[in-house]
Each structure stands twice: as structure tokens, then as C-alpha cells.
C-alpha positions as CSV (number, residue, x, y, z in Angstrom):
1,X,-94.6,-25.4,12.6
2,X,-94.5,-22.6,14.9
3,X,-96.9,-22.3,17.2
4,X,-97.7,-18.8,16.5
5,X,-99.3,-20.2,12.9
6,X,-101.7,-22.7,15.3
7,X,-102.8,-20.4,17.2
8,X,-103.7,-18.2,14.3
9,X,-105.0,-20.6,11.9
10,X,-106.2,-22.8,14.6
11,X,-72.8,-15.1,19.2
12,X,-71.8,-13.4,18.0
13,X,-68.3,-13.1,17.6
14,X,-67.2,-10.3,19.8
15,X,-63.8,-8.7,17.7
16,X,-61.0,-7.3,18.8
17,X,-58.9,-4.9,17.1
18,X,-55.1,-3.9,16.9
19,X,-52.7,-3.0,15.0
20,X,-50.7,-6.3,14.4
21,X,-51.3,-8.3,11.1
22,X,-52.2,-11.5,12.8
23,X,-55.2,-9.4,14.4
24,X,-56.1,-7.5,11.5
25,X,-56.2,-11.0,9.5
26,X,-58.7,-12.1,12.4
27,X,-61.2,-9.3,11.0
28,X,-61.0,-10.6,7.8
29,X,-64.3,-12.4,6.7
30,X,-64.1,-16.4,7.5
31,X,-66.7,-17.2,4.9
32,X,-69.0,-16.8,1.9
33,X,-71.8,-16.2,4.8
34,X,-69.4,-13.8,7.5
35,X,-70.9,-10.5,7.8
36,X,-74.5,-10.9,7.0
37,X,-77.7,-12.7,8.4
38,X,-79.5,-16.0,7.8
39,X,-83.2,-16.0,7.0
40,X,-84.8,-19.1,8.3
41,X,-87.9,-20.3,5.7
42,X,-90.1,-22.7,7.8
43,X,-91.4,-24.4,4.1
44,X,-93.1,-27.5,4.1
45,X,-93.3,-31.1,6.3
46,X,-90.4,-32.4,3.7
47,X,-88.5,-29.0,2.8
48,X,-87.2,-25.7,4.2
49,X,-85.0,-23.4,3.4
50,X,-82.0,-21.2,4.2
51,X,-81.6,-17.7,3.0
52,X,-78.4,-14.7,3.5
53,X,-78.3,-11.4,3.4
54,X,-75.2,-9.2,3.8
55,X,-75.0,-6.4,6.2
56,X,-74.4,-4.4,3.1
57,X,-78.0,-5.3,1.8
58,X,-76.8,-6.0,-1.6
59,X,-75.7,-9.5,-1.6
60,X,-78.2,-12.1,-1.3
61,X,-78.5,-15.6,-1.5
62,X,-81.9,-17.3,-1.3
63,X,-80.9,-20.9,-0.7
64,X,-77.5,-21.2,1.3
65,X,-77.6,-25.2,2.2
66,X,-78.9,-26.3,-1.1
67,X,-76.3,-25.7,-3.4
68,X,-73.2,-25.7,-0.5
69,X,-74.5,-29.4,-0.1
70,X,-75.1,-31.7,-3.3
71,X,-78.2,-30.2,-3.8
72,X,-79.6,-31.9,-0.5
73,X,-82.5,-30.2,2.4
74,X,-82.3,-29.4,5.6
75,X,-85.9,-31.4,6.5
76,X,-89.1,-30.0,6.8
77,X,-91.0,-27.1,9.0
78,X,-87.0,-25.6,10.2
79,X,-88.1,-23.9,13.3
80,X,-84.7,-22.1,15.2
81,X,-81.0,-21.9,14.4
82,X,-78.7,-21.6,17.5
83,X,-74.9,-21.4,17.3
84,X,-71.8,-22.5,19.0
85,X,-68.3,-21.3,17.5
86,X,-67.7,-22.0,13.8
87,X,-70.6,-24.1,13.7
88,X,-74.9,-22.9,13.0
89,X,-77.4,-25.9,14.3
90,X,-80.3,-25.9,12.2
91,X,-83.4,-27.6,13.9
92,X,-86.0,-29.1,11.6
93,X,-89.4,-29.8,14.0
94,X,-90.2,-31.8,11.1
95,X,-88.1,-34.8,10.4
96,X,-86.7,-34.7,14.1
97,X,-83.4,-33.8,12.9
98,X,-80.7,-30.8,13.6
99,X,-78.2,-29.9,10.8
100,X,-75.2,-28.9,12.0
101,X,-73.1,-26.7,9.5
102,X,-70.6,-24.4,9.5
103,X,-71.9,-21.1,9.6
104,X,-69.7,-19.3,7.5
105,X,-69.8,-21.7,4.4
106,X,-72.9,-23.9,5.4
107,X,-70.7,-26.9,4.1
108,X,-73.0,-29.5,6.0
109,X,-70.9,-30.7,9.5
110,X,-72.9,-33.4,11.2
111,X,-76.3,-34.2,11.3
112,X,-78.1,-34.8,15.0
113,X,-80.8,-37.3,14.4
114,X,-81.9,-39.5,17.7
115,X,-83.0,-38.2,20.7
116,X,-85.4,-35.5,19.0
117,X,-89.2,-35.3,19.0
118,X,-91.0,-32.3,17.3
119,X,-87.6,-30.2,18.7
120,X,-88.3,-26.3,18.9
121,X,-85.6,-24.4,20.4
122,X,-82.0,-24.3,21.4
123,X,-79.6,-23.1,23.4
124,X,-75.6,-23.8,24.5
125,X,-74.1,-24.0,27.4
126,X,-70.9,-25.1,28.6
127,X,-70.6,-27.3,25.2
128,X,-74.0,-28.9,25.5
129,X,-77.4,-27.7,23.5
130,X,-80.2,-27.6,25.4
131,X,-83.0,-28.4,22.9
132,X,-86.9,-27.9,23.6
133,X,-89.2,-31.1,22.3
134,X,-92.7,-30.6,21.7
135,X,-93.2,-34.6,21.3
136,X,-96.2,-36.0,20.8
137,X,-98.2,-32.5,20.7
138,X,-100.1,-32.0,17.3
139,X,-101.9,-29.1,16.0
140,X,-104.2,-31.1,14.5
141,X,-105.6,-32.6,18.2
142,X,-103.9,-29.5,20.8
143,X,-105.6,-31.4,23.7
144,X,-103.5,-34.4,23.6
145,X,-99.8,-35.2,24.3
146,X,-98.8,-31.4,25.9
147,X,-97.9,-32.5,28.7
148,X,-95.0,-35.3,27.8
149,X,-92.4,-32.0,26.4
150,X,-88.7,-32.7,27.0
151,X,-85.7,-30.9,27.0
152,X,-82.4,-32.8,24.9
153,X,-79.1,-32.1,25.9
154,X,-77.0,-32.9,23.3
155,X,-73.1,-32.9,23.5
156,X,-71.6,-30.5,21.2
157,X,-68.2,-32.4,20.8
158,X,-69.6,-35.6,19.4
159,X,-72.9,-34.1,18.3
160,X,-74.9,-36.9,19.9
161,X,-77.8,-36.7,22.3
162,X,-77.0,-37.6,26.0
163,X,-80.0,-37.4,27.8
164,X,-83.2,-35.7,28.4
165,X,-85.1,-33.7,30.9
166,X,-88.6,-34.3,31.0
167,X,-91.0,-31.3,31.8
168,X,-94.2,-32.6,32.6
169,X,-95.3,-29.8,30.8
170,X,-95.4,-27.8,27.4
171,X,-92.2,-26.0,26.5
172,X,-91.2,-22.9,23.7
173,X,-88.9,-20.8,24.1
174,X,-86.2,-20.6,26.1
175,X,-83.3,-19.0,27.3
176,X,-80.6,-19.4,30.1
177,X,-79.5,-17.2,32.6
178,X,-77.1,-18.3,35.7
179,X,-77.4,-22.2,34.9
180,X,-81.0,-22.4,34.8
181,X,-83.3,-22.7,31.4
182,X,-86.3,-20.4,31.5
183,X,-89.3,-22.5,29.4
184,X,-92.4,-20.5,28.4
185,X,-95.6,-22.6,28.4
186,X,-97.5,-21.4,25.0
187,X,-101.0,-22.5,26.0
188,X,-102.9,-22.5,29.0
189,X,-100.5,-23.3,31.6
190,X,-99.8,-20.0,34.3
191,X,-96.0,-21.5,34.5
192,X,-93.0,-20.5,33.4
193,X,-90.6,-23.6,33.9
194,X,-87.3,-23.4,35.5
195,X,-84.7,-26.4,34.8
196,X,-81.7,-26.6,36.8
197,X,-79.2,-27.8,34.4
198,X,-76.5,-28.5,37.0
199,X,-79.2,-31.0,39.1
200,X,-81.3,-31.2,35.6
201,X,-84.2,-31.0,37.7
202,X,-87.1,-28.9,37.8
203,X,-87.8,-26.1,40.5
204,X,-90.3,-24.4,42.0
205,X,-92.1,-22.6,38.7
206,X,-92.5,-18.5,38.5
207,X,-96.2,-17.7,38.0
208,X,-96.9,-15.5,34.8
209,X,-100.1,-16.4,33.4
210,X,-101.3,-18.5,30.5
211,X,-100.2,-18.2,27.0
212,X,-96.8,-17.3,27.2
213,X,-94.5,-16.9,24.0
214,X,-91.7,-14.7,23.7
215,X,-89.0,-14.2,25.9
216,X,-85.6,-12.2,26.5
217,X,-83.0,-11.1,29.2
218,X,-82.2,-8.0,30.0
219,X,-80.3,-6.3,32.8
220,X,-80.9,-8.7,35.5
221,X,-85.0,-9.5,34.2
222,X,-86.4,-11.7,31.9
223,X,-88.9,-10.3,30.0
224,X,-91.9,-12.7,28.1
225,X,-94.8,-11.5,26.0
226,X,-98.3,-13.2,26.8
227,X,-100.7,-13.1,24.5
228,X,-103.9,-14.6,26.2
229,X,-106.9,-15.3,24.0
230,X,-109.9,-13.0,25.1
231,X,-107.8,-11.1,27.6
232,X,-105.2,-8.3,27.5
233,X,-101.9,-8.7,26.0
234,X,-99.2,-7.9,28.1
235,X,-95.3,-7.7,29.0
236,X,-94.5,-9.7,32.2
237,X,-91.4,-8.7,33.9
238,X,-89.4,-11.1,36.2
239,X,-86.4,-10.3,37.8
240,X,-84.0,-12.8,38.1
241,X,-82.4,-12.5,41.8
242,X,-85.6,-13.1,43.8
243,X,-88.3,-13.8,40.7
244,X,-90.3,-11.1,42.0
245,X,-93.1,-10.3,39.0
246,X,-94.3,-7.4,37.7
247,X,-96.5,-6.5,34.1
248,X,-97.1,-3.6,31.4
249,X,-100.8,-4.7,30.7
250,X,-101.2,-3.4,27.4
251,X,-104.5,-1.1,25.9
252,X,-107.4,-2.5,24.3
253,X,-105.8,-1.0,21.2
254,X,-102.8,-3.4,21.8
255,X,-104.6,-6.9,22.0
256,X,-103.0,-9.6,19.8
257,X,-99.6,-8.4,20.3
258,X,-97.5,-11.2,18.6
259,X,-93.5,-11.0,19.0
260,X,-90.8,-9.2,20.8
261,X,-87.0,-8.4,21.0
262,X,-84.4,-6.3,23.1
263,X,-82.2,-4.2,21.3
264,X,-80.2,-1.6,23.5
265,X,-82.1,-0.9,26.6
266,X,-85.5,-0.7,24.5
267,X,-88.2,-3.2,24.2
268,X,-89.8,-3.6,20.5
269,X,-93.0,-5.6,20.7
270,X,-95.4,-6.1,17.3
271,X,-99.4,-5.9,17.1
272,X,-101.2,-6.5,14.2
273,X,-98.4,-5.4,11.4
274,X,-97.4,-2.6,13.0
275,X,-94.1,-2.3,16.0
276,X,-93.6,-0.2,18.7
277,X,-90.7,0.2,21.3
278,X,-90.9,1.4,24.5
279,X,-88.0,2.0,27.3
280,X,-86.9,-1.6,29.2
281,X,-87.7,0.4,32.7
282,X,-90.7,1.7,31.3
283,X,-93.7,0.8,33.0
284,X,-96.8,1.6,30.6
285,X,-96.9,0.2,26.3
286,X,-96.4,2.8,23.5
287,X,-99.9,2.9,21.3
288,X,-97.8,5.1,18.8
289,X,-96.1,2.7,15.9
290,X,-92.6,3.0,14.8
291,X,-94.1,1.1,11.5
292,X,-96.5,-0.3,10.0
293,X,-95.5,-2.9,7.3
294,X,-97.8,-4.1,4.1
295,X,-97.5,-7.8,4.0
296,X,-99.5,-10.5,2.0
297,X,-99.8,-12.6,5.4
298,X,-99.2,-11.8,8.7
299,X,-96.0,-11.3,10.5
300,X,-94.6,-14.5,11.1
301,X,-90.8,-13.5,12.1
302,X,-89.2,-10.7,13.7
303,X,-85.9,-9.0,15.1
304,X,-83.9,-6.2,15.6
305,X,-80.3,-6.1,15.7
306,X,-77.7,-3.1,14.7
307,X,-80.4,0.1,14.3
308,X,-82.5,-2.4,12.0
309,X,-86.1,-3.9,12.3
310,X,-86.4,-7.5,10.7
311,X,-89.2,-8.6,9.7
312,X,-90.9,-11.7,8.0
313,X,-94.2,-12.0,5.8
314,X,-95.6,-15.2,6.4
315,X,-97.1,-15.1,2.6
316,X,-99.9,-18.1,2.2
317,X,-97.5,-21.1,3.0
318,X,-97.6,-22.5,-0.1
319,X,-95.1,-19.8,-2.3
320,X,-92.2,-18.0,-1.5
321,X,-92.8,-14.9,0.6
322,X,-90.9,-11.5,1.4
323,X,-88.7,-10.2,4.4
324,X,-88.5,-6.4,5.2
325,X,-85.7,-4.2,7.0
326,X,-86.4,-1.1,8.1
327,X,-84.0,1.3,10.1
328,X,-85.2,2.2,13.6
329,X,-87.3,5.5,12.8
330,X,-89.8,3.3,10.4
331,X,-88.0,3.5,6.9
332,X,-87.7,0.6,4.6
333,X,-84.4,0.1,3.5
334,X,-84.6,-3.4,1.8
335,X,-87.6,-5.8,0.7
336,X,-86.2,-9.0,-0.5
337,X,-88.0,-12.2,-1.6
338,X,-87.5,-15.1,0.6
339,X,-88.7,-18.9,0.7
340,X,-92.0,-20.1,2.0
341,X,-93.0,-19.2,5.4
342,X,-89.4,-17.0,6.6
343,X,-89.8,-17.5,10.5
344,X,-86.3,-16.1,12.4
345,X,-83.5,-14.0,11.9
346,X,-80.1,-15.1,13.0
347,X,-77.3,-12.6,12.9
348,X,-74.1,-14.5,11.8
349,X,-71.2,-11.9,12.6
């Protein structure tokens, strides 16, 4: 589950272009599932789901790993997808397994299944996966077991785990920047961890404040979304070469601000179910909304990539739901219906 649901109910290829055949073959699609993006449906504790969409917005494929693979499931409550080459990594928090496939037929690769404990997020590095674990933490008893989270490093040329880092700690998201993993801490821990995955040690931790979810790299800062409970939402800044801090502390108008990306030099941050953007130098929030969506839940996924706005209705948990794209001056371009609880968009050109 992700734990923007507790808290509420409790790479791309780069291409490059001549004029030889043998380069103009290389554009050619490598797959059913080239030039288009994969919808990732949380579903249940036993099932999830795996949609596409092409850039085009016209072809659409609601269950991608179903039917490519005897009619078998990824495992329950998917959380992330992250990629290395040909091949997308499917993590199911669920049944403590990742599915590796490749990504452009989603003919079913390897399956990672030891070393995992309520894994969350993923990324590569050097042909390792660095994999959050939640472990014992359940949202049914939040006080217990958030302190024993680990990180997995799994060897991408045998697909088997290696080793493990423990955090002492709870751990999110993640990303990595010069050889070191930056871990937000989604409760009430002030920390965000840094791993060294050269040592694969911890050191000294960057102060942000508690409740820390979101986070992305831009230019030389990392910037993480807090969203503490009873106190202002905000944007915390931290610049990488001497992890100096500073925040956009955002209106009362702006409380419960939820998720965030980075899309050309502009920060889009969502409150409520409407999104803003505001400059990445700028140093105050936007109150004025690009959009604001209708959903039957809440918004429980969201992105933007290429001039568009993903975003995911969370539904009720217990139907399929609805994804929206809108272009970057708030118009809907496509509303398509999804599986239960669609929770990421991954961008698979």
C-alpha cells in the first residue's frame, strides 16, 4: 500500500538520429509497449495490475502482464516500477516479490523473490537496484516495527539479492545523486537519510523536518515535499554540494499538499485535486491552479512528462478507477479507465 492511502485513511532511452539505415532501424519501435506509458494499478493484497497507453492516446491496453504471461499476476498492492535497459522491474509490497519483464513486450524475465520485505522503491546504479523495505511496519499498528527499514541491493545480472543495508530508520522514496541514496522518512522522523553506496554505510543525516514524502533532483538540489499533520505544508530545498537547506512554506490555502514532480525547470506540486507549478528557483508557492480535476477518490498518482499532467483517481479500492492527462495549460486531453487503485506513471520510451 502506499503510504499516502495510510495516512489518509488512517530511462529513458535517449535516441540518436542519422541518416544511415542501421540508425533509422534503431528508432523503430522495439515492442508492442515502445512509445507509450505504463499505468501502475496498486489492486489488492493478492492482485495488481499493469496498464499502457500510447503517446498517441489512442491505443490502450488495460492489462499488459496478464495476457503477455499465461494469464498469471504480478502479486498484490504493486507499489513502483524502475528500469534498467530492455528490462521494467515491477515491485509488489505485497507478496515481497519484483517482476522483472521486458518492458517493451512485458514477456515475464525473472522473478526476484528473497531478500524483500514490504519493498517500496527502486533505483539502479552501476547494474545494482537499490530497493527500499518497509519490513515489519504495518498500517494496521504504525507504532511498531518503523524503525528496522532496509535497503536491498540486488544484482541486476543474475537478478538475485546480494545484501542489505539496514537504516535504523523508516524509508520511502528515494533517489541517487553522486553515489549516495537520498531516503525520505514519511512519519515523524526530522531526517532525511543518506546511504553511501560505495561504503554502504550511513552518514551524517540532512535535517528537513518530519513527514517527508516526495522527492526529486534538480540542477544540483534535491527537492522533497513535506506534508506535516497540523502544520504547514511545504517544499524543502537541499542543495547537494554542501546540503545547505532552505524551504517554500506554503499558505494556509495550500495545507495537505500531496505529490510533486519536476518537469523542465518547473516544480508541479498537487493540493486537494487541484495542481500548481511554480519556477524551480522560485522562492514563494503559486495559490493559482493550473487544474482542478473531478475524481471519485482522491488523487492517488501523479506525473508530468512531455507538456502532459498525469494523473490517477484512487476510485474506492475495490473497482476499477480512471487516469486523467491534461496538457500543461489545464485541458483534458484523455480520461481512460484504469484498474483498482492506479498509483504511478512510468514513461517507457
Amino acid at each position: 500500500m502506499k503510504f499516502s492511502k495510510l495516512f489518509l485513511i488512517a530511462l529513458s532511452a535517449s535516441m540518436f538520429v542519422s541518416c544511415s539505415n542501421d540508425d533509422e532501424d534503431s528508432n523503430e519501435p522495439q515492442g508492442v509497449y515502445d512509445n507509450g506509458f505504463l499505468i501502475l494499478n496498486e489492486g489488492s493484497d493478492v492482485k495488481g495490475t499493469v496498464s499502457f497507453l500510447n503517446n498517441d492516446l489512442v491505443t490502450f491496453t488495460k492489462d499488459v502482464y496478464g495476457p503477455n504471461n499465461n494469464n498469471d499476476n504480478p502479486g498484490g498492492y504493486l507499489q513502483n516500477i524502475f528500469f534498467n535497459g530492455d528490462n521494467a522491474y515491477i515491485i509488489s509490497g505485497g507478496s515481497n516479490v519484483i517482476n522483472v519483464v521486458n518492458r517493451y513486450t512485458f514477456k515475464l524475465v525473472d522473478k526476484i523473490e528473497t531478500g524483500l520485505k514490504n519493498p517500496r522503491y527502486g533505483v539502479v546504479k552501476d547494474g545494482k537496484a537499490y530497493v527500499t523495505n518497509a519490513n515489519t511496519y504495518s498500517y494496521m499498528n504504525p507504532e511498531t516495527g518503523n524503525t528496522d527499514d532496509y535497503v536491498a541491493i540486488i544484482n541486476l545480472k543474475t537478478n538475485k539479492y546480494e545484501s542489505k543495508i539496514d537504516l535504523n530508520a523508516t524509508a520511502n522514496r528515494l533517489v541517487l545523486e553522486n553515489g549516495k541514496l537520498y531516503i525520505t522518512e514519511p512519519f515523524d522522523s526530522t531526517k532525511l537519510l543518506v546511504v553511501n553506496i560505495a561504503t554502504k554505510k550511513l552518514e551524517a543525516p540532512v535535517e528537513i523536518g518530519s513527514k517527508a514524502d516526495c522527492i526529486e533532483e534538480e540542477n544540483g538540489f534535491l527537492y522533497i515535499l513535506r506534508r506535516p499533520s497540523g502544520n504547514r505544508s511545504e517544499i524543502v530545498k537541499v542543495k547537494l554540494s554542501d546540503k545547505s537547506v532552505s524551504k517554500i512554506t506554503f499558505p494556509e490555502s495550500l495545507d495537505g499538499a500531496v505529490y510533486m514532480d519536476i518537469e523542465d525547470d518547473k516544480v508541479y506540486y498537487t493540493v486537494g485535486n487541484s495542481v500548481y507549478a511554480i519556477n524551480a528557483n522560485a522562492t514563494t508557492a503559486s495559490t493559482t491552479p493550473i487544474l482542478t480535476a473531478t475524481t471519485e477518490g482522491y488523487f492517488y498518482g501523479f506525473a508530468v512528462n512531455d507538456n502532459r499532467i498525469y494523473i490517477a483517481d484512487s476510485g474506492n479500492f475495490g473497482s476499477d478507477s480512471k487516469a486523467f492527462i491534461y496538457n500543461l495549460t489545464g485541458t483534458l486531453e484523455k480520461e481512460i479507465a484504469v484498474g483498482i487503485g492506479p498509483n504511478g506513471f512510468y514513461f517507457n520510451d
